[in-house]
C-alpha positions as CSV (number, residue, x, y, z in Angstrom):
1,X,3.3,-8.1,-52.7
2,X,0.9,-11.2,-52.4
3,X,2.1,-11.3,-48.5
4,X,1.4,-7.8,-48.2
5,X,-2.3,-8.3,-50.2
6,X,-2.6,-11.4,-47.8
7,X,-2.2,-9.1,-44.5
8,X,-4.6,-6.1,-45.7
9,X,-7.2,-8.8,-46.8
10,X,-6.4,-10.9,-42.9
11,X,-6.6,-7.7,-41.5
12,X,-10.3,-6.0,-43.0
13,X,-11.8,-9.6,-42.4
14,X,-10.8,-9.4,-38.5
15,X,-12.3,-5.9,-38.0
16,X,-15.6,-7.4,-40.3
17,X,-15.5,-10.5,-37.8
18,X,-14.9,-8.5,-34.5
19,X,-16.3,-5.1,-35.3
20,X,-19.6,-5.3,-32.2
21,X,-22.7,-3.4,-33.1
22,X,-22.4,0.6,-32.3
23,X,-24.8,2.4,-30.6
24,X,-25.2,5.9,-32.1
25,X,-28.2,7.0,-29.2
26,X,-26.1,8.9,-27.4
27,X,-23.3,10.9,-29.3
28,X,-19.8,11.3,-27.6
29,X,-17.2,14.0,-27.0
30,X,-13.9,13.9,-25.5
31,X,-11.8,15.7,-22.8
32,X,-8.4,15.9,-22.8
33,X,-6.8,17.7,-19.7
34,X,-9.0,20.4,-19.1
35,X,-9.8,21.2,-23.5
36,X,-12.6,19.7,-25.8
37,X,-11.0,18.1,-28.9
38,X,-12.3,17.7,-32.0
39,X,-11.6,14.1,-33.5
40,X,-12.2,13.1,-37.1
41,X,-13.8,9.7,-35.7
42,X,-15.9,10.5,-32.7
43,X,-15.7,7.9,-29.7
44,X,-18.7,5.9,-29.7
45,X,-21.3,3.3,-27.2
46,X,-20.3,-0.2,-28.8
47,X,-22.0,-3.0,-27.7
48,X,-19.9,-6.4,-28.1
49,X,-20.0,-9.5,-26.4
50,X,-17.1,-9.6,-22.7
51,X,-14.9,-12.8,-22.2
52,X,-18.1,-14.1,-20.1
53,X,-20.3,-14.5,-23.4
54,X,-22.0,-11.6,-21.9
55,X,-23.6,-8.7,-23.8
56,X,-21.7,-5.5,-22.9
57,X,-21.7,-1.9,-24.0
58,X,-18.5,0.3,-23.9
59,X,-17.1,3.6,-25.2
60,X,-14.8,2.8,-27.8
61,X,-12.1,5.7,-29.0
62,X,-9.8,5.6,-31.6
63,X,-6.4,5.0,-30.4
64,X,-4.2,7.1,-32.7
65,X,-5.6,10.3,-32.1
66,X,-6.6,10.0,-28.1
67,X,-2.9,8.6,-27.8
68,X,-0.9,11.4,-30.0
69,X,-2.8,14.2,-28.2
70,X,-1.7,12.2,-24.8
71,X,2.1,12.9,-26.7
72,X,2.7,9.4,-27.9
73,X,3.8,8.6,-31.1
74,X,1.4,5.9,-33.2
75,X,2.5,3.2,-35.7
76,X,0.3,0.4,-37.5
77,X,1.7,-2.6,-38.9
78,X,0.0,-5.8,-39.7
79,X,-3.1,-5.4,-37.7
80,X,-1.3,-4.2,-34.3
81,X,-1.0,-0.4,-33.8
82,X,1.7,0.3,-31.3
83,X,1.8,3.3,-28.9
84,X,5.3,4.8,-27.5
85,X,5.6,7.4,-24.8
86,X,8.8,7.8,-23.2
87,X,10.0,4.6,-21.8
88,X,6.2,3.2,-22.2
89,X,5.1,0.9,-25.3
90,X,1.2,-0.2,-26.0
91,X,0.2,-2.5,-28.5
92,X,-3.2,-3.3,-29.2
93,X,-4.1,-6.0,-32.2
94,X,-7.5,-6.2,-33.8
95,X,-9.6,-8.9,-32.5
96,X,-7.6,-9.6,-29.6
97,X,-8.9,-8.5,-26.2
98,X,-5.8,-7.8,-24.7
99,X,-3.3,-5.4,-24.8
100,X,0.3,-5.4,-23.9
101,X,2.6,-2.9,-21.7
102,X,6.0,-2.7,-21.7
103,X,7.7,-0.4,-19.6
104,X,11.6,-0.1,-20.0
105,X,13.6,-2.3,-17.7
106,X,10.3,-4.1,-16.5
107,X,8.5,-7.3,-17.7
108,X,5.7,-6.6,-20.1
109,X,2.4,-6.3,-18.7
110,X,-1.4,-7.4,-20.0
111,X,-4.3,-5.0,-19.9
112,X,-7.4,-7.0,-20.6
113,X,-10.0,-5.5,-22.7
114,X,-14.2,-6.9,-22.5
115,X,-14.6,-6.1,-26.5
116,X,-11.3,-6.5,-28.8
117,X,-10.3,-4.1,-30.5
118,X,-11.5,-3.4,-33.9
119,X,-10.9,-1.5,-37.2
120,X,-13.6,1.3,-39.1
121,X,-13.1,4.1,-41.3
122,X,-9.2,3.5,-41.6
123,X,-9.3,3.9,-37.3
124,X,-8.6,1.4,-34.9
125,X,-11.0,1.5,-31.5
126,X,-9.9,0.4,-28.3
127,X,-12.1,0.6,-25.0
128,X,-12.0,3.9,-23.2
129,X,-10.2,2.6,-20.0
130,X,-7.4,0.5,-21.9
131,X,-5.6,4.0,-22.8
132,X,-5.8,4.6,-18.5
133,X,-5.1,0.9,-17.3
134,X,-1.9,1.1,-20.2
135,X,-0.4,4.9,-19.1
136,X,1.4,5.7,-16.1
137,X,-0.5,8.8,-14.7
138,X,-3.4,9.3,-17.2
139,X,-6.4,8.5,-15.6
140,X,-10.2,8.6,-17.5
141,X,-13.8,8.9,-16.5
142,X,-17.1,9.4,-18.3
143,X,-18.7,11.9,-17.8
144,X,-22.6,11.4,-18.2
145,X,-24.7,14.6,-19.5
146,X,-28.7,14.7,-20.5
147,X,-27.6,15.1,-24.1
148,X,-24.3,14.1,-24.6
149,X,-21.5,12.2,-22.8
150,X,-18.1,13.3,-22.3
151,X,-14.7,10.7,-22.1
152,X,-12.7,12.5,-20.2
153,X,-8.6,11.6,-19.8
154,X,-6.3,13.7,-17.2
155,X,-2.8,12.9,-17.4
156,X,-1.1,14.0,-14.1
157,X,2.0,14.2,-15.4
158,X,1.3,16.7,-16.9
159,X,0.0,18.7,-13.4
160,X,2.7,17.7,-11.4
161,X,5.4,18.1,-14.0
162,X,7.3,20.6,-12.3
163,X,7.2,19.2,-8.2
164,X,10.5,18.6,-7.8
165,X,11.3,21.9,-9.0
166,X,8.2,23.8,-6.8
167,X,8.9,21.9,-3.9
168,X,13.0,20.9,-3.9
169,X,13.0,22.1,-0.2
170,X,10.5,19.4,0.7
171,X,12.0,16.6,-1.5
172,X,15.8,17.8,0.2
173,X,13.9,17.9,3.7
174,X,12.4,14.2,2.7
175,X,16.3,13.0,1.7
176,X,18.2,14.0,4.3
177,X,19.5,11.3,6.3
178,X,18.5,8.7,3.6
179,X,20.7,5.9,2.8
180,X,22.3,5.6,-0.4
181,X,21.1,2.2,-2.0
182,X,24.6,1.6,-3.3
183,X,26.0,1.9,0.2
184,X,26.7,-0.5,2.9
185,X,25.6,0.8,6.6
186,X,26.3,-0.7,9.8
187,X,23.9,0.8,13.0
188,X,21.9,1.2,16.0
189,X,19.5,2.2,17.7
190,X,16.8,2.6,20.5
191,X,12.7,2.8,20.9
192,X,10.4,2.9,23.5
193,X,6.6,3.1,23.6
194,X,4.4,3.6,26.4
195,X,0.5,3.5,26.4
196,X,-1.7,5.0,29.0
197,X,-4.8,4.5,29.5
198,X,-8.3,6.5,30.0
199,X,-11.5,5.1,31.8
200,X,-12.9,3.8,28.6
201,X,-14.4,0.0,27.8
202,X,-10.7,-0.9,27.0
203,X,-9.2,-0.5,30.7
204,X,-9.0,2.0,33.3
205,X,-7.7,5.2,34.2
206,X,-3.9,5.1,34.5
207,X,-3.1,1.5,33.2
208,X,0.7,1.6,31.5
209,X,2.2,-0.8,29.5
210,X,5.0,-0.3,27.0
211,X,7.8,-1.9,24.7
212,X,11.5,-0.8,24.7
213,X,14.9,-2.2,23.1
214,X,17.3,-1.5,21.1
215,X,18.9,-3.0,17.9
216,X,22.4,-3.5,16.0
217,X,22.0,-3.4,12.1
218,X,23.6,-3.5,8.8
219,X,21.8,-2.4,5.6
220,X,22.0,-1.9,2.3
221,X,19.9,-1.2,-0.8
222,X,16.2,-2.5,1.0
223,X,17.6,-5.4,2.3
224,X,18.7,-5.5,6.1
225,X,19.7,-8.0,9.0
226,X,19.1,-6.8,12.5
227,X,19.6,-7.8,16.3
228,X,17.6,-6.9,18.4
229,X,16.7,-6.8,22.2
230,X,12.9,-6.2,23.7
231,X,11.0,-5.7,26.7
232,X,7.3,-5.8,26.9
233,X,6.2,-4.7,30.2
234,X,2.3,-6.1,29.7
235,X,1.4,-6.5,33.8
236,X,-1.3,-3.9,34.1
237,X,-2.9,-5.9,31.3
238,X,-2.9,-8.8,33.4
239,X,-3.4,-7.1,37.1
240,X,-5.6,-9.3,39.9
241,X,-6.0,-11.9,37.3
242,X,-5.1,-15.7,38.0
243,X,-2.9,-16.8,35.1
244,X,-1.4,-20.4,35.1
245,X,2.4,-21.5,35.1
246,X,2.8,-21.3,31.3
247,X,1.2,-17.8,30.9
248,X,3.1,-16.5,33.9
249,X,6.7,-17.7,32.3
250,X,5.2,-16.3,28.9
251,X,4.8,-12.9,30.6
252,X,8.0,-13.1,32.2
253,X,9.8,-14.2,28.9
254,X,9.0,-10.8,27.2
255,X,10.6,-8.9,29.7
256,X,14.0,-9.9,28.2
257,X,13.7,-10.9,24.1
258,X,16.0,-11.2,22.1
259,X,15.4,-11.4,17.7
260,X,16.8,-11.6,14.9
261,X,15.3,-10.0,11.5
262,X,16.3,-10.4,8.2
263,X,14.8,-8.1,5.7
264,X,14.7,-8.7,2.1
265,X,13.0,-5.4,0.6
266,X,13.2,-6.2,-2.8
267,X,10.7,-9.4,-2.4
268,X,9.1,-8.2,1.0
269,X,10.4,-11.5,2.7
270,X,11.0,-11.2,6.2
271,X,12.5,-13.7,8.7
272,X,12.2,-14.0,12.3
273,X,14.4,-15.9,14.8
274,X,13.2,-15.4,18.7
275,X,12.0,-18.6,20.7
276,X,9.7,-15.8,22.6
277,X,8.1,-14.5,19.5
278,X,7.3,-18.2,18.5
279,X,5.7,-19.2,21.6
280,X,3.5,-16.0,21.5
281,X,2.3,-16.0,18.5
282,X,1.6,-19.6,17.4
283,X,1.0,-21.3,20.6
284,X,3.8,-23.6,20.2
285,X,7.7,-24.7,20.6
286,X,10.0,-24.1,17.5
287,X,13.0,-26.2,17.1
288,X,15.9,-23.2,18.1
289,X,17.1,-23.3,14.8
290,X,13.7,-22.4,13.3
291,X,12.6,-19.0,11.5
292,X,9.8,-18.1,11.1
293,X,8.6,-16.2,7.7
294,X,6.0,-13.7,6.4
295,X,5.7,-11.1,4.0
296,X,5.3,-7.5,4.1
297,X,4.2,-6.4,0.7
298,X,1.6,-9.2,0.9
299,X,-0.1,-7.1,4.0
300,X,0.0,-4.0,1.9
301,X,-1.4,-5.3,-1.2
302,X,-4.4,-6.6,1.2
303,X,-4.8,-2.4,1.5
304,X,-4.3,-2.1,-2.0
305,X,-0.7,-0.9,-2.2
306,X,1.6,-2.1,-4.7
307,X,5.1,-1.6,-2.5
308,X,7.5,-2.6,-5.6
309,X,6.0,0.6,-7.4
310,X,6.8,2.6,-4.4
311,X,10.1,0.9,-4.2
312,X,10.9,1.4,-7.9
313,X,10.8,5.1,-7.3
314,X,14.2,5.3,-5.6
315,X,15.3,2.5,-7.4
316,X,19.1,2.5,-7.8
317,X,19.1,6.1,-6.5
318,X,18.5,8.1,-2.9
319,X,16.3,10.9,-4.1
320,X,12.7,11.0,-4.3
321,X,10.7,12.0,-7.4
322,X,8.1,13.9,-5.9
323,X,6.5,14.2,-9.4
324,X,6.2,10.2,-9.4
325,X,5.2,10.1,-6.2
326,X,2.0,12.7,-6.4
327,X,1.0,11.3,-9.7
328,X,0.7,8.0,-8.2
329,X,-1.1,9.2,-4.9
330,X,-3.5,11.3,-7.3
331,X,-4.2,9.0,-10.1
332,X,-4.8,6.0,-8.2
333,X,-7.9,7.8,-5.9
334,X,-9.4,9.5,-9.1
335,X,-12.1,9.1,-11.0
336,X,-12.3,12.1,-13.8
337,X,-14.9,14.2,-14.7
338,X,-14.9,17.7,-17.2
339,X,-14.1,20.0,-13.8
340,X,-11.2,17.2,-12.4
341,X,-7.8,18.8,-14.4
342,X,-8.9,22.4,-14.1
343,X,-9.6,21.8,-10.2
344,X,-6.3,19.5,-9.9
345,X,-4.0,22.6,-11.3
346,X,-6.2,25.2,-9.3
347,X,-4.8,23.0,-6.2
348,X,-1.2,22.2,-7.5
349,X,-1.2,26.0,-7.2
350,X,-2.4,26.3,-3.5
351,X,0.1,23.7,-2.8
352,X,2.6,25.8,-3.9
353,X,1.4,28.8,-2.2
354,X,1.4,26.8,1.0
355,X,4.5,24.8,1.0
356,X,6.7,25.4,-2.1
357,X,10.2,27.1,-2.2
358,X,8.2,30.6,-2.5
359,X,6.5,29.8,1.2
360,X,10.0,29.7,2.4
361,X,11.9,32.5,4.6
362,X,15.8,32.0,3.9
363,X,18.6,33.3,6.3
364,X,21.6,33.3,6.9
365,X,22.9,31.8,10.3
366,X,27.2,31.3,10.6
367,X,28.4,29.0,7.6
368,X,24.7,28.0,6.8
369,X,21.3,28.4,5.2
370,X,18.5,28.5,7.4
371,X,15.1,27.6,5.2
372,X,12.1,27.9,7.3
373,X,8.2,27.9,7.2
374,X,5.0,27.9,9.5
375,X,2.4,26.3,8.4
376,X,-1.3,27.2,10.9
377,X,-4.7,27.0,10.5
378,X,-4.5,31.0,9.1
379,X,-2.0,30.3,7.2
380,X,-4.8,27.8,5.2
381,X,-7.1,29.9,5.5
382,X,-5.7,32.7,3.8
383,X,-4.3,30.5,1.1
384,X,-7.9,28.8,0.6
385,X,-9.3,32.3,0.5
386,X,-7.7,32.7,-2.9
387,X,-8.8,29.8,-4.9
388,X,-12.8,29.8,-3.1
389,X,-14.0,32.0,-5.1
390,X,-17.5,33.5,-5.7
391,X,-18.4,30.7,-8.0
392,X,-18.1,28.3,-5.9
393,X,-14.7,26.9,-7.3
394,X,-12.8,24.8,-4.8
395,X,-16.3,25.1,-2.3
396,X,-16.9,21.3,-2.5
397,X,-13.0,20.6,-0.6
398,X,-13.5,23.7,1.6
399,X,-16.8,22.9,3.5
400,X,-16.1,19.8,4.8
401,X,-12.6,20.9,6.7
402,X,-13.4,20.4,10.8
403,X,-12.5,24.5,11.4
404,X,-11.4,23.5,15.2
405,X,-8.9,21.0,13.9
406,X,-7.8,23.6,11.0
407,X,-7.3,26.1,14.2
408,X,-5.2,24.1,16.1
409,X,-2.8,23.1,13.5
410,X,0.5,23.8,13.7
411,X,3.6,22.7,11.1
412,X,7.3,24.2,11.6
413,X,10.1,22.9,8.9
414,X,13.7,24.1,9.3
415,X,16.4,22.9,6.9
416,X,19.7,23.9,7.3
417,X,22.1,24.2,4.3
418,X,25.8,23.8,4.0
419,X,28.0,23.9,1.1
420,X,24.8,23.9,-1.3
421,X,23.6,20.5,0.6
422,X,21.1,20.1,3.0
423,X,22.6,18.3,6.3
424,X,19.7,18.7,8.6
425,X,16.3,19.1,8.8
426,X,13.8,19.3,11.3
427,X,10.1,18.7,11.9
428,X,7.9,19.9,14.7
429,X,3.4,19.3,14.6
430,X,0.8,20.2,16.6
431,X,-2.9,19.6,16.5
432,X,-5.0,20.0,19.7
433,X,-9.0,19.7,19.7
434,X,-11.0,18.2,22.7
435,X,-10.8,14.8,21.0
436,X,-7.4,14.7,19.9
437,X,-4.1,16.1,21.0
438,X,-1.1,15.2,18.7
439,X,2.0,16.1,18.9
440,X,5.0,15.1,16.4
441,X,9.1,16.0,16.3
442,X,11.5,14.8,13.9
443,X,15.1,15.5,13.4
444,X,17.0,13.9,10.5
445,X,20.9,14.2,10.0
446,X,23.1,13.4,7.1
447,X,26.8,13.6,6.0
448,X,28.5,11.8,3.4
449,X,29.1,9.0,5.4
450,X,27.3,9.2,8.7
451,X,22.8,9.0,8.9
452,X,21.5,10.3,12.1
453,X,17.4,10.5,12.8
454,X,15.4,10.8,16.3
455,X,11.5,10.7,16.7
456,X,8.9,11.8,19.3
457,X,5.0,11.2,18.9
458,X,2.7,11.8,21.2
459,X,-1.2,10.7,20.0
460,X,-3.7,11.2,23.0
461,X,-7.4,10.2,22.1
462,X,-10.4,11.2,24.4
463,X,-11.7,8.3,26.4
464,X,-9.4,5.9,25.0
465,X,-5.5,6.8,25.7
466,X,-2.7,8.5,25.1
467,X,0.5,6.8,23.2
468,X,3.9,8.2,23.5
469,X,6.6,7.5,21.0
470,X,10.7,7.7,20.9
471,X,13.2,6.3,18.8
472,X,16.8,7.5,17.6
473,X,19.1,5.5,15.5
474,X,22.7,6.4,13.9
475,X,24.3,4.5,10.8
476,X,27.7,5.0,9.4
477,X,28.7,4.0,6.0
478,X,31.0,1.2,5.7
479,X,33.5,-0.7,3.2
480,X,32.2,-3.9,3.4
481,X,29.9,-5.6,0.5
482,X,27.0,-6.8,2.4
483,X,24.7,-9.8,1.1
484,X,21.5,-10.7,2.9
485,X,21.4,-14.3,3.8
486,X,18.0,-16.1,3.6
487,X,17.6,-19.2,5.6
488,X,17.0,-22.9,3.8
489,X,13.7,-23.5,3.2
490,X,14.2,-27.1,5.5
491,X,14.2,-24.0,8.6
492,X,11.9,-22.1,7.6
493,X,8.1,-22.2,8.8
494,X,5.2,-19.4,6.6
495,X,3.5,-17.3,9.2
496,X,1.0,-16.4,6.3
497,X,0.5,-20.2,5.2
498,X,0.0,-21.0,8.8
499,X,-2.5,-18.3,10.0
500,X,-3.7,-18.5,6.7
501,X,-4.6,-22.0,7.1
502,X,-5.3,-21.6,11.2
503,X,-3.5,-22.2,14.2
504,X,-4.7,-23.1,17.5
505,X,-3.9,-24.0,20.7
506,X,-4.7,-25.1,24.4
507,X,-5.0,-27.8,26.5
508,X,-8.5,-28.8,25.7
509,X,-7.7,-29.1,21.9
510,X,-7.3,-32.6,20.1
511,X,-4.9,-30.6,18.2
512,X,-3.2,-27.7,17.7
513,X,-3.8,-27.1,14.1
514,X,-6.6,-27.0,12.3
515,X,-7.1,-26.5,8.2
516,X,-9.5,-23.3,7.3
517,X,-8.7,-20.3,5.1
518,X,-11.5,-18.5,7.6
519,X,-14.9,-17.2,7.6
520,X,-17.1,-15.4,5.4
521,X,-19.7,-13.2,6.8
522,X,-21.8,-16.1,6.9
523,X,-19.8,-18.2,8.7
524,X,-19.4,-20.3,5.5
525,X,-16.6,-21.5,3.1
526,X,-14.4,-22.6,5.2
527,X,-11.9,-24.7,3.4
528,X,-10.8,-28.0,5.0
529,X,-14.3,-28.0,7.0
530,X,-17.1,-26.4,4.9
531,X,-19.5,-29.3,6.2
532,X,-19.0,-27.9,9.8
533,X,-22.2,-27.2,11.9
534,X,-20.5,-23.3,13.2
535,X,-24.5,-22.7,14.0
536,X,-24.3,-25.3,16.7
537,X,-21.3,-24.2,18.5
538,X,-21.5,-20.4,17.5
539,X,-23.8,-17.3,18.2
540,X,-23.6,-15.4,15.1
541,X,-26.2,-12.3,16.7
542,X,-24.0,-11.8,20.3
543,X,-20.8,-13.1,18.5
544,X,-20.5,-15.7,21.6
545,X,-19.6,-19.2,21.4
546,X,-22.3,-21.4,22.5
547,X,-20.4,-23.9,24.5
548,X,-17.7,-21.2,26.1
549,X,-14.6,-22.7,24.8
550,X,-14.3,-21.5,21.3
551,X,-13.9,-18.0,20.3
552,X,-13.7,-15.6,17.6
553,X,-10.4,-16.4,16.9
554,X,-11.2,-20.0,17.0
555,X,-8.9,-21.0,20.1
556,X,-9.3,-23.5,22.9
557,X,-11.2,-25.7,21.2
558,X,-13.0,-29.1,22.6
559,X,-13.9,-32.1,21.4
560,X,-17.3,-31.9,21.7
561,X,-17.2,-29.0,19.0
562,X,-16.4,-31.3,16.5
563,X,-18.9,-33.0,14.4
564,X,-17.3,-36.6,13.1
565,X,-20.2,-36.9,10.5
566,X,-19.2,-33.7,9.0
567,X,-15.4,-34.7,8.7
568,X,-14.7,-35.8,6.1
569,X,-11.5,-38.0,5.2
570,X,-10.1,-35.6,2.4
571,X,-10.5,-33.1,5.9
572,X,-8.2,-35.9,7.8
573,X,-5.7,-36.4,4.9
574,X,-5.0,-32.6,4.8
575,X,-4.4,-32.1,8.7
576,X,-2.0,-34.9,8.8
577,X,-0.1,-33.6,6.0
578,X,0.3,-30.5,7.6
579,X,1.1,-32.4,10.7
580,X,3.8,-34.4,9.3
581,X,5.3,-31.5,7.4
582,X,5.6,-29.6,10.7
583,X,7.2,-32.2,12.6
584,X,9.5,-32.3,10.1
585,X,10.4,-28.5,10.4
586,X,10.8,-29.0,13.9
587,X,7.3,-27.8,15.5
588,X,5.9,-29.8,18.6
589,X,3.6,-30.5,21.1
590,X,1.0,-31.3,18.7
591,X,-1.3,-34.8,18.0
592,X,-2.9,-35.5,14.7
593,X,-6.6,-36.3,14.3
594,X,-7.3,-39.1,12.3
């Protein structure tokens, strides 16, 4: 009894402690997908001091009653109160600015909060945008009126609870020819590219160049290792220009390149082995038992996408959950306001008019099921004539569609079914306007053992070029266990840690690597030289360097671009570390400054 006494009397002083001012100017309602709801303790403007020790105001709601009607179930126990919804967990504490996630079979997660949590009339108040940042799909906005503001929360899980039901001929057309995760596949296949050019300020009319080869693979899960064999035919690039010995054998080199990739999915790693590739792309030789390294899902999350959450979709399985995937899509890119759910079901529902199973035409066709659609610029049209109506509902997406591009459209889908299982599915797109022509065929194949797909793209811009695209491959499942071998650290040299930190190279250089994490608009912070005169050597207006050897990139670089008073010796001691440790993983040709 005294412990319990103890926690009650712990718990009242914590929300007395950490309870912020509120501000009652402006009173509060709240939203929840698409209906007003009427809460015994109104959300409210708090004012609180952030993790900064700045002054802050927030809309704080109670969390029991915003999370039940979001369909979790509440409980409250020594000062936390702990939110479950399906394989989510929230738990907020009073006083504490940070709330933790758990989702099942992941690591828990933090969601930081600028005013804690605290406790009034019997209700515990948590920021607005914890309950967002904490569920998967529920996404919140405010809503700012002349009288009254509204919190509004959308949960798109909700919207997009049926997909894979309303659209199982798109997810089956989207999983043929996919490779089960469990399965071992051994492959190959071919690519070629072309480019042709347009007059334009790029190069002139009817300059070629393209990239074919072909490849020998085994996969499985997200993990891969592949061989494979190039040829870069880059002399109209080059045409009536003087090139020296070194760029000439370059040229000639990636005529006939040979790589090996490894591929580990689950971590984004990827490893490159080609004594071509190295000399292209850093300037240097590589010791022929060298990889290089770099990482994919890094590059993504510089776009802002999180790869292991599109990677955990399939997770363990080779389906698609096209609910998952459209709740992620959507959430992510909204911010909600009072109109947002009604308007997201309103176009769930066109969606479904325009490519769900009821858009389909079904016929029979031998031992098969033919599903087909047409998809044209009347087709939308029609089907946005239905939700625009007279008041304007749906006007705002309408307007702004380009009505020669929406003309000019084109889709075809055909699936064929055998046996209750899709085997094959095709894909044919047009769009023609006078600035762009595109055209776009895919065929994808799959049987229980055997993945088959081909590709051709055609993208032809106005005044700049046209691209044409090709590639087919063909795997076949296979008995064997495979394991993806990663290289020893000792052979292994970081693309990102190297262009991160810069690479240069050329004869007039002192060296061929230099320390910099790059510029700023500015020109400033560069890390390794931030005492560097750039104005002296570099044209910031024209974007031209000064004394014609440097540029943009920061190549062929001089001595006389280098300011000793500037240098400093913490500058030396980190070039010749890197030095050293490159010698030591087998890159040359290089001299040390210092």
């Amino acid at each position: 009894m005294k412990r319990m006494l103890r926690a009650a009397v712990l718990v009242l002083l914590m929300g007395l402690v950490f309870s912020p001012a509120v501000l009652a100017d402006t009173p509060v309602k709240v939203m929840i997908n698409g209906e007003y709801v009427e809460l015994e303790q109104l959300p409210r403007w708090t004012e609180g001091v952030d993790r900064d020790g700045d002054v802050i105001s927030s809309v704080m709601v109670p969390f029991r009653p915003v999370m039940e009607r979001l369909g979790a179930v509440v409980e409250w126990q020594n000062g936390t109160a702990t939110a479950r919804r399906a394989d989510e967990t929230v738990a907020v504490t009073v006083g504490q600015p940070e709330a933790t996630v758990t989702v099942e079979g992941k690591e828990p997660r933090a969601v930081e909060m600028d005013i804690a949590p605290f406790v009034e009339n019997e209700s515990t108040y948590v920021e607005v945008y914890t309950v967002a940042d904490a569920l998967n799909g529920v996404e919140c906005g405010i809503d700012f009126g002349e009288d009254e503001d509204t919190v509004v929360f959308v949960d798109f899980n909700d919207v997009f609870a049926s997909a894979n039901e309303d659209f199982s001929l798109l997810k089956a057309a989207a999983e043929t020819g996919s490779a089960d995760p469990e399965k071992c596949y051994r492959g190959e296949g071919s690519f070629n590219v072309t480019a042709t050019g347009h007059e334009s300020f790029l190069w002139s009319e009817g300059t070629k160049v393209g990239v074919s080869g072909d490849m020998q693979a085994v996969q499985q899960g997200n993990s891969a290792e592949a061989d494979i064999h190039l040829t870069m035919d880059l002399d109209a690039l080059v045409a009536g220009e003087e090139m020296d010995e070194e760029d000439a054998a370059l040229l000639q080199a990636l005529k006939d390149m040979n790589m090996t990739l490894l591929v580990n999915g689950n971590t984004g790693d990827v490893y490159m082995k080609s004594d071509e590739l190295a000399a292209l792309m850093m300037g240097m030789e590589l010791d022929r038992d060298m990889w290089l390294k770099t990482n994919g899902f890094d590059t993504y999350a510089e776009m802002g996408i999180d790869m292991t959450d599109i990677l955990e979709l399939s997770k363990g399985k080779p389906s698609i959950d096209l609910k998952e995937v459209m709740v992620g899509v959507v959430s992510s890119s909204t911010y909600p306001d009072v109109g947002t759910y009604d308007k997201a079901v309103t176009l769930y529902a066109l969606m479904k008019d325009l490519l769900g199973d009821q858009a389909f035409s079904v016929r029979p066709f031998g031992g098969e099921t033919i599903y087909s659609i047409t998809v044209t610029g009347e087709t939308i049209l029609n089907v946005l004539a239905k939700y625009v109506d007279a008041d304007g509902a749906l006007r705002a997406e309408a307007e702004p569609l380009d009505m020669e591009a929406l003309h000019s459209v084109r889709l075809d889908l055909m699936l064929s079914e055998h046996e209750g299982e899709i085997v094959q599915a095709r894909t044919d797109f047009q769009l023609d306007t006078d600035e762009l022509k595109t055209e776009v065929h895919t065929e994808t194949a799959g049987s229980s053992d055997t993945l088959s797909s081909k590709l051709y793209a055609s993208v032809d811009v106005a005044d700049l070029g046209r691209l044409d695209m090709a590639a087919a491959s063909k795997m076949q499942e296979t008995a064997e266990d495979f394991t993806l071998k990663v290289p020893d650290e000792k052979d292994v040299l970081d693309i990102n840690t190297l262009t991160g930190a810069g690479v240069i190279g050329g004869e007039d250089g002192p060296t061929d690597v230099f320390m910099s994490d790059g510029l700023d608009e500015e020109g400033e912070d560069l890390e390794g030289y931030e005492d560097y005169d750039w104005d002296a050597d570099y044209d910031w207006e024209t974007d031209e360097s000064l004394d014609g050897d440097m540029d943009w990139e920061g190549e062929d670089w001089d001595e006389e671009d280098w300011d000793e008073e500037d240098w400093t010796e913490e500058d030396d001691d980190l070039l010749i570390q890197l030095y050293k440790a490159l010698l030591e993983i087998g890159v040359t040709d290089m001299q040390p400054v210092g």
